[in-house]
C-alpha positions as CSV (number, residue, x, y, z in Angstrom):
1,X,-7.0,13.0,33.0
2,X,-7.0,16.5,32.5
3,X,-4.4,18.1,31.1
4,X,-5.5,21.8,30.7
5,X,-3.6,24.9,31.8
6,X,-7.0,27.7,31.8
7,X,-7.7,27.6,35.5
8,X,-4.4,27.2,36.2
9,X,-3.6,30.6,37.0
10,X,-3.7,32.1,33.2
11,X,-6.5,33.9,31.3
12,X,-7.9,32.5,28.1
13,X,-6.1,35.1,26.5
14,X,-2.6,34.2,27.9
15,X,-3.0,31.0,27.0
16,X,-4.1,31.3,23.5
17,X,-1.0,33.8,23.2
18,X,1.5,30.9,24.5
19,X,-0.3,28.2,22.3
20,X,-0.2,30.1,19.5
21,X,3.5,31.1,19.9
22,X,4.6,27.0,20.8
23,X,2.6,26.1,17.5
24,X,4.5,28.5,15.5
25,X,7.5,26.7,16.7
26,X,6.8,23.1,16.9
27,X,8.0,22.4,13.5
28,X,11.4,23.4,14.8
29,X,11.3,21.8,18.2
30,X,10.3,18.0,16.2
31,X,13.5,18.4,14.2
32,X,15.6,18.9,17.6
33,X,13.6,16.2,19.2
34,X,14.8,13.7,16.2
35,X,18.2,14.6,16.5
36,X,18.8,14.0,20.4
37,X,16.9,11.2,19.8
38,X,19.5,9.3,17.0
39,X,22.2,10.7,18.9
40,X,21.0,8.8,22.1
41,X,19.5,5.9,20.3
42,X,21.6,4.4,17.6
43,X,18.5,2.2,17.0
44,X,16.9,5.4,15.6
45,X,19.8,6.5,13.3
46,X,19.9,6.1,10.3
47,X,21.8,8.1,8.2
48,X,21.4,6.4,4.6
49,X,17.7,6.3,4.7
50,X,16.5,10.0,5.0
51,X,12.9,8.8,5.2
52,X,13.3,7.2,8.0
53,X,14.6,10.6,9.6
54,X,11.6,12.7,8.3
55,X,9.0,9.7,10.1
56,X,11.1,10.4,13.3
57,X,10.8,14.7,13.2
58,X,6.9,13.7,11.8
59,X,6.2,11.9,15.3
60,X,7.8,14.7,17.6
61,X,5.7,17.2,15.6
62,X,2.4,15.2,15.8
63,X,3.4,14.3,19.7
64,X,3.7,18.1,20.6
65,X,0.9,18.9,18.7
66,X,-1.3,16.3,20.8
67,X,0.1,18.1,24.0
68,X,-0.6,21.3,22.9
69,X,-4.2,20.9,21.9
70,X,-4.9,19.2,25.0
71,X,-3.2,21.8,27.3
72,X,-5.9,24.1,25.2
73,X,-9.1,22.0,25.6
74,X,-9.4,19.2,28.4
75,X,-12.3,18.1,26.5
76,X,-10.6,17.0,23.3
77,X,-11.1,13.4,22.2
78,X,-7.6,11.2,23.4
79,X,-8.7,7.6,22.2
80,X,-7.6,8.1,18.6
81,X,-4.2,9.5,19.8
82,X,-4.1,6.4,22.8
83,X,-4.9,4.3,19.4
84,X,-2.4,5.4,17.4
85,X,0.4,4.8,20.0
86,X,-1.0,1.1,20.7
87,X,-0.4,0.3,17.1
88,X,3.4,1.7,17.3
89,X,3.6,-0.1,20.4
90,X,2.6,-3.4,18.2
91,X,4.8,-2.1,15.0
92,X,7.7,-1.9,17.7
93,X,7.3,-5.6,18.5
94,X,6.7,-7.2,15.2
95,X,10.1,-5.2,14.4
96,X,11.7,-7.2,17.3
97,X,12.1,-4.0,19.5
98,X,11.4,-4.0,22.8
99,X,9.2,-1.3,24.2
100,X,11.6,0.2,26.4
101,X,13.5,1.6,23.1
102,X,11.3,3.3,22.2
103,X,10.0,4.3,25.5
104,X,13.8,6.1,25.7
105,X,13.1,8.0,22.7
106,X,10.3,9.5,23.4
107,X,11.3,10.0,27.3
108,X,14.5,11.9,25.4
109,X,12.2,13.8,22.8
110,X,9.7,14.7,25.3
111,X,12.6,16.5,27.4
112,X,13.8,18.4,24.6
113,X,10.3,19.6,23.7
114,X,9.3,20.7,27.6
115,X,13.1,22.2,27.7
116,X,12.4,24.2,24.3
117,X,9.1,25.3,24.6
118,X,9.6,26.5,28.0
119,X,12.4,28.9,27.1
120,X,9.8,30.1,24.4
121,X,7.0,30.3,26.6
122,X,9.0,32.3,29.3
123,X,8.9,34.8,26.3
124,X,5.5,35.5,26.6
125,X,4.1,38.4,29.3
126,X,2.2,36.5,32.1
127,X,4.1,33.1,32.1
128,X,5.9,32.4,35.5
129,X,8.0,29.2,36.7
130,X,5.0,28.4,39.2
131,X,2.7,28.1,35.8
132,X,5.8,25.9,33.9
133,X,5.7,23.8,37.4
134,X,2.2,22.8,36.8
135,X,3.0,22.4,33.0
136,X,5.8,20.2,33.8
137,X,3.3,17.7,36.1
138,X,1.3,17.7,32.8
139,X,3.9,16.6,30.9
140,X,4.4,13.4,33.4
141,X,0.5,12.6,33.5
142,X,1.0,12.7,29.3
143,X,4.1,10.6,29.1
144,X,2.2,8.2,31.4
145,X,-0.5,7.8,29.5
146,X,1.5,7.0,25.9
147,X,3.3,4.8,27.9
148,X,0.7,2.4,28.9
149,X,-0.7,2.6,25.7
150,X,2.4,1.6,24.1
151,X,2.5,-1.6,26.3
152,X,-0.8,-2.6,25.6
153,X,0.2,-2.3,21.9
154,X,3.2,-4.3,21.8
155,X,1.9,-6.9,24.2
156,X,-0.8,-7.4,21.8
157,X,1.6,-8.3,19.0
158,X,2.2,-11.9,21.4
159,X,4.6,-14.5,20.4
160,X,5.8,-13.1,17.1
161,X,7.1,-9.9,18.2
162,X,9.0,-11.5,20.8
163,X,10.3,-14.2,18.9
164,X,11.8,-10.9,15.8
165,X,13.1,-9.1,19.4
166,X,14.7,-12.7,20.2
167,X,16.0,-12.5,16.6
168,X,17.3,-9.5,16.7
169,X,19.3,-9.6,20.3
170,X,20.7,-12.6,18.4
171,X,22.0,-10.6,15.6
172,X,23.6,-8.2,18.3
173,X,25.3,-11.2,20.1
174,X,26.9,-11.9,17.1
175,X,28.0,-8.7,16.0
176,X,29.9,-8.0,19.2
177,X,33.2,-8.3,20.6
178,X,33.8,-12.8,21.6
179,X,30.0,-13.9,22.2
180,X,30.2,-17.0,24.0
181,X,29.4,-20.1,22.1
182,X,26.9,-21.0,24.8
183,X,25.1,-18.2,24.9
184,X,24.9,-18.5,20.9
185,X,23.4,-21.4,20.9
186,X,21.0,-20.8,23.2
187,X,19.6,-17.7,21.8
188,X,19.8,-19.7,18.5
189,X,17.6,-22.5,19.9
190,X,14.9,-20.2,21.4
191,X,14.4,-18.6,17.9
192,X,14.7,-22.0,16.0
193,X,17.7,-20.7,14.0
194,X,20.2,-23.7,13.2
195,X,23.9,-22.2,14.1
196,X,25.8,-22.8,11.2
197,X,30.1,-24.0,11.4
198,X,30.6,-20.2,9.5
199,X,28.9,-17.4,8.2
200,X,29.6,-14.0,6.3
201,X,28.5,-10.5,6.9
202,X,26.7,-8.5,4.3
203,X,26.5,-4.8,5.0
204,X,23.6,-2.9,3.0
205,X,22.8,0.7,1.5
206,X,19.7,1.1,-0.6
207,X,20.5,2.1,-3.9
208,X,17.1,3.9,-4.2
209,X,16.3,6.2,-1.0
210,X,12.8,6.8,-1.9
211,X,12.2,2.7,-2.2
212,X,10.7,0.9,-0.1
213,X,11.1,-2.1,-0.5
214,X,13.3,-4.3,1.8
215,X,16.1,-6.8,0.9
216,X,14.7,-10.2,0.3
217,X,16.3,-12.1,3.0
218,X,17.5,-15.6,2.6
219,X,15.3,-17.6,4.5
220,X,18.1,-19.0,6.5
221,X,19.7,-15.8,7.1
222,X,19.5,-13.4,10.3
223,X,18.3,-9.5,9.4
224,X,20.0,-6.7,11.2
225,X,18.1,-4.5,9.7
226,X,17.5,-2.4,12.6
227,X,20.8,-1.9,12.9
228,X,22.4,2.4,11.8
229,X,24.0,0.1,9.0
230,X,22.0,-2.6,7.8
231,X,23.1,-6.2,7.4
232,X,22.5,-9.7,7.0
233,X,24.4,-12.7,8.4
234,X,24.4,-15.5,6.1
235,X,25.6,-19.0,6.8
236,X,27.5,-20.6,4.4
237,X,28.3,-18.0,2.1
238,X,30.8,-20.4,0.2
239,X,28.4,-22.7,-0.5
240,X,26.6,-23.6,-4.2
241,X,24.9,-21.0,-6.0
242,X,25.2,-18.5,-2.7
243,X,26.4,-15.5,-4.2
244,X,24.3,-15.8,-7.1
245,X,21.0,-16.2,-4.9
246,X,22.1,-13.0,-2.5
247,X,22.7,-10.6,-6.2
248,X,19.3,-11.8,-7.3
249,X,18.1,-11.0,-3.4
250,X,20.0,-7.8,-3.5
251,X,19.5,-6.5,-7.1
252,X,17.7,-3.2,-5.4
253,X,20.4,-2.6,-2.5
254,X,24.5,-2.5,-2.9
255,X,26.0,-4.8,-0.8
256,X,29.8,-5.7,0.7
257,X,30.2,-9.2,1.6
258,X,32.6,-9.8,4.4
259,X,35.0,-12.9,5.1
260,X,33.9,-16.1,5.8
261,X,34.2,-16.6,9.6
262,X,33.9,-18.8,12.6
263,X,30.3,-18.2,14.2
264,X,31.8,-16.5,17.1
265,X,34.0,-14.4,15.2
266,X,31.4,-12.3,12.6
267,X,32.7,-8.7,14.1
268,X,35.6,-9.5,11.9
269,X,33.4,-9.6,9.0
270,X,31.4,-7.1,9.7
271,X,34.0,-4.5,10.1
272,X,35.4,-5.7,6.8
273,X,32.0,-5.4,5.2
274,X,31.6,-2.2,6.2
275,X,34.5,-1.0,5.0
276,X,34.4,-2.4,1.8
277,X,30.5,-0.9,1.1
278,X,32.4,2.8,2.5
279,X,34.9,2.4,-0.6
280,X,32.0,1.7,-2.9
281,X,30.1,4.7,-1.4
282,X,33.2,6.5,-2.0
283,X,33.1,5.6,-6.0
284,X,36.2,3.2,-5.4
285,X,34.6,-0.1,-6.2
286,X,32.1,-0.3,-8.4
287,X,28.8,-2.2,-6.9
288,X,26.5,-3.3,-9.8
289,X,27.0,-6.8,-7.8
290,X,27.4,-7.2,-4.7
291,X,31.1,-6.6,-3.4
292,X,33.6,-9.4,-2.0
293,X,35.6,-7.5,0.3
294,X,38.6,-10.2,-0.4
295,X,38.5,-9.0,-4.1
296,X,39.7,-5.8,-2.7
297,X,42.0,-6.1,-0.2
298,X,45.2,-3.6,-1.5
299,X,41.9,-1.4,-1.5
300,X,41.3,-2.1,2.1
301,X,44.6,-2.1,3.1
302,X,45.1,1.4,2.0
303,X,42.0,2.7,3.4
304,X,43.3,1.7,6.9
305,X,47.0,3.1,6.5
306,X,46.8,5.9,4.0
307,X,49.7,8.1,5.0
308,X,51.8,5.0,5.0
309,X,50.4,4.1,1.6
310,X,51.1,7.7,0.7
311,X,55.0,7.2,1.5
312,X,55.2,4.3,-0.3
313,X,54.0,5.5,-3.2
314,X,56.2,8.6,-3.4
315,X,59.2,5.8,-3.1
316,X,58.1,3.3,-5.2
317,X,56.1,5.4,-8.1
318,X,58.7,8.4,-8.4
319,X,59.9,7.9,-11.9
320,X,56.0,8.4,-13.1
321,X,56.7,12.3,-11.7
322,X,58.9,12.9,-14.6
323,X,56.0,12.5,-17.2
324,X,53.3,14.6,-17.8
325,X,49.8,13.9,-15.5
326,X,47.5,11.9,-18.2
327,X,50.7,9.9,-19.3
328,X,51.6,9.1,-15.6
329,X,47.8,8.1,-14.9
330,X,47.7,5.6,-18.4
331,X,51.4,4.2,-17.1
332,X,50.1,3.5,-14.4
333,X,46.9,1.6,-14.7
334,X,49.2,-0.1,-17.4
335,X,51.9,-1.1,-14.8
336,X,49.3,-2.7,-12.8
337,X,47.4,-4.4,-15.4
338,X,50.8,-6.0,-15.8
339,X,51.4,-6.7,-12.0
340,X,48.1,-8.5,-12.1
341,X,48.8,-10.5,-14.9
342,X,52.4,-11.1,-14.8
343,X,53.6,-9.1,-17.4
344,X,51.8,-10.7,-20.1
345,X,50.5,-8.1,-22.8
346,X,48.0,-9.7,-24.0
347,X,46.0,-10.3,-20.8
348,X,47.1,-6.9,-19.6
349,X,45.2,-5.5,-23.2
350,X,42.6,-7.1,-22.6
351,X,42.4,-5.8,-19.2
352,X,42.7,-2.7,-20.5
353,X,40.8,-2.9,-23.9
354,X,43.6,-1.8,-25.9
355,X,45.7,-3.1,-28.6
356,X,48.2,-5.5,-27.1
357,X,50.9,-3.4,-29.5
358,X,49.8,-0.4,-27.4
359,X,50.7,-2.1,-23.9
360,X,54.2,-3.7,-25.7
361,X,55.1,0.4,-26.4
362,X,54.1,1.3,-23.0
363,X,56.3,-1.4,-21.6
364,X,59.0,0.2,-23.3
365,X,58.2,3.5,-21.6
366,X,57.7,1.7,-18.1
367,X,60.7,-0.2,-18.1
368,X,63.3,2.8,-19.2
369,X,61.7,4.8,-16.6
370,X,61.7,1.8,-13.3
371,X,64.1,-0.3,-14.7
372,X,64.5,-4.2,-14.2
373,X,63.3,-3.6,-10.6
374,X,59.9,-3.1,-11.8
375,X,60.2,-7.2,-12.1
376,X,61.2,-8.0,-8.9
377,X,58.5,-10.4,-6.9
378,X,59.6,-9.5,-4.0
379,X,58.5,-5.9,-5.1
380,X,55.7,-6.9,-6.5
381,X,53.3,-6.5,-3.5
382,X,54.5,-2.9,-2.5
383,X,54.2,-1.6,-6.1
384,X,50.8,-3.1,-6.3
385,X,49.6,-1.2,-3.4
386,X,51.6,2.0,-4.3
387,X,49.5,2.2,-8.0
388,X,46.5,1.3,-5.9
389,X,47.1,4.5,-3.7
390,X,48.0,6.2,-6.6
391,X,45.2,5.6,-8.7
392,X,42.5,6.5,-5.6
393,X,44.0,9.8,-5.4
394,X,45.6,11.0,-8.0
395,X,43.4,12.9,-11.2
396,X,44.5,12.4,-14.6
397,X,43.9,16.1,-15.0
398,X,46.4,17.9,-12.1
């Protein structure tokens, strides 16, 4: 296949010109390429591993380049760059992908390259629609060509790169909106993964961006990996010495563990997972563990409803206005020190790690200033989330 423009209508000269101009701007081009292409592809996005991002533009770039040298010279070699795509073709399949994902993003990237460089080319003195025409039948004959090769690739990966695709269209099934039980355990069966009565959802952001290693799975655990925001489903998560096996599995990545839930019903988890790991990313929970999204539910809550938080707290916390900002900030991680520990000053000290004398003055303060309200249960739960919100937004310092 030939995929040369000289004889096409241009001198050697106005080609060299063109090439040399589309080299200058490939660079450029690959990083618009990667973007359409994580925009169209979620598969491809992945916003908390930049490396990943910077393989993505590298491929346009090298892609283009390949393009370009053979528009130049119909005689340069194409089995190294037909090589090279049969082993992404296999990489795509041991990562459970099928090839038509990744045939999409390089259909998408390829269009943004022909669109860019031929508003570049037009540029140049000599270049006509007609030639761009020909050009564009080029650029069919090339995606052709990658294609196959990509085929041949991840056909050649066999049994195991279906059976992680199998895996990972589980993972999906899971992850969505009421999968039928059925169809779970059919999937589950053809990928010889035993469907647990419940599982949990562990969302997943690398604490190190330039590591690579990956999470150590639990064996009996499904990856979603591939997902924009990587996670595991683990069965059981309750169960003996669970939680400490997934910190030791997890020591290099912080983690949110969502609720325990029905098989069928994991979107729940996932969504509170998530939320939880976008507090700690947020510096709201701190992660040296991995996070139990039930340990933080006034947290949760007040992510999901802040301006309603924010009214509650004006009510309920007012008397804290009429003391100065670092005293209001100390009475309040006092008061709800106390709250959590019913009013007992020695746990709340200890809480605090100060003298339980110090909390029995600040009592003093806290109860002129809220008065025998502050005691009411049946407040108990709207002042809690009141010094929650408080504490996530106010600074000691304003």
């Amino acid at each position: 296949m030939r995929y040369r423009l000289i004889g096409g209508g241009l001198s050697d000269e106005t080609t060299a010109a063109v090439l040399k101009v589309l080299r200058e701007h490939n660079a450029d081009v690959a990083r618009e390429s990667a973007r359409e292409i994580a925009a169209q592809v979620p598969e491809y996005a992945r916003p908390h591993d930049p490396r990943y991002h910077e393989t993505l533009v590298l491929m346009c770039e090298w892609s283009n380049a390949q393009f370009l040298d053979l528009i130049e010279d119909d005689e340069a070699p194409v089995e190294e760059m037909l090589a090279f795509f049969r082993e992404i073709g296999e990489g795509e399949a041991l990562e459970g992908r099928p090839p038509e994902l990744w045939e999409t993003g390089f259909r998408i990237g390829t269009g943004v390259a022909f669109r860019r460089f031929t508003e570049i080319a037009m540029t140049v003195p000599g270049i006509t629609p007609a030639v761009i025409g020909r050009v564009a039948e080029k650029v069919l004959g090339f995606q052709n060509t990658i294609m196959v090769a990509l085929h041949e690739g991840h056909a050649k990966a066999g049994p195991e790169g279906r059976r992680k695709e199998l895996r990972r269209r589980l993972v999906d099934l899971l992850l969505g909106p009421d999968p039928e039980q059925e169809a779970v355990h059919d999937l589950a069966v053809r990928v010889g993964w035993p469907v647990p009565a419940t599982a949990a959802v562990v969302t997943l952001r690398r604490r190190d961006p330039d590591s690579p290693l990956p999470p150590r799975v639990p064996t009996d655990a499904l990856s979603g990996l591939h997902l924009p925001e990587p996670c595991l489903i683990v069965p059981d998560p309750d169960g003996p010495g669970r939680r400490a096996s997934l910190t030791r599995a997890l020591a290099d990545w912080t983690a949110a563990l969502g609720p325990t839930r029905p098989i069928t019903a994991l979107a729940d988890s996932h969504r509170w997972a998530g939320r939880a790991l976008s507090l700690v990313a947020r510096g709201l929970i701190p992660a040296d563990t991995p996070v139990i999204a039930l340990d933080h539910v006034p947290l949760l809550l007040i992510a999901e409803e802040p301006a309603l938080l924010a009214e509650l707290a004006a009510s309920r916390l007012a008397p804290l206005e009429s003391v100065r900002p670092r005293q209001r900030d100390t009475l309040a991680r006092t008061l709800l020190a106390l709250l959590e520990t019913g009013f007992q000053p020695q746990e709340a000290a200890a809480r605090l790690t100060v003298h339980h004398q110090t909390v029995r003055y600040r009592i003093r303060t806290i109860d002129s200033l809220f008065g025998p309200e502050i005691r009411d249960p049946d407040h108990r739960l709207e002042y809690h989330l009141a010094l929650h919100h408080h504490l996530m937004t106010e600074r000691p310092d304003q």
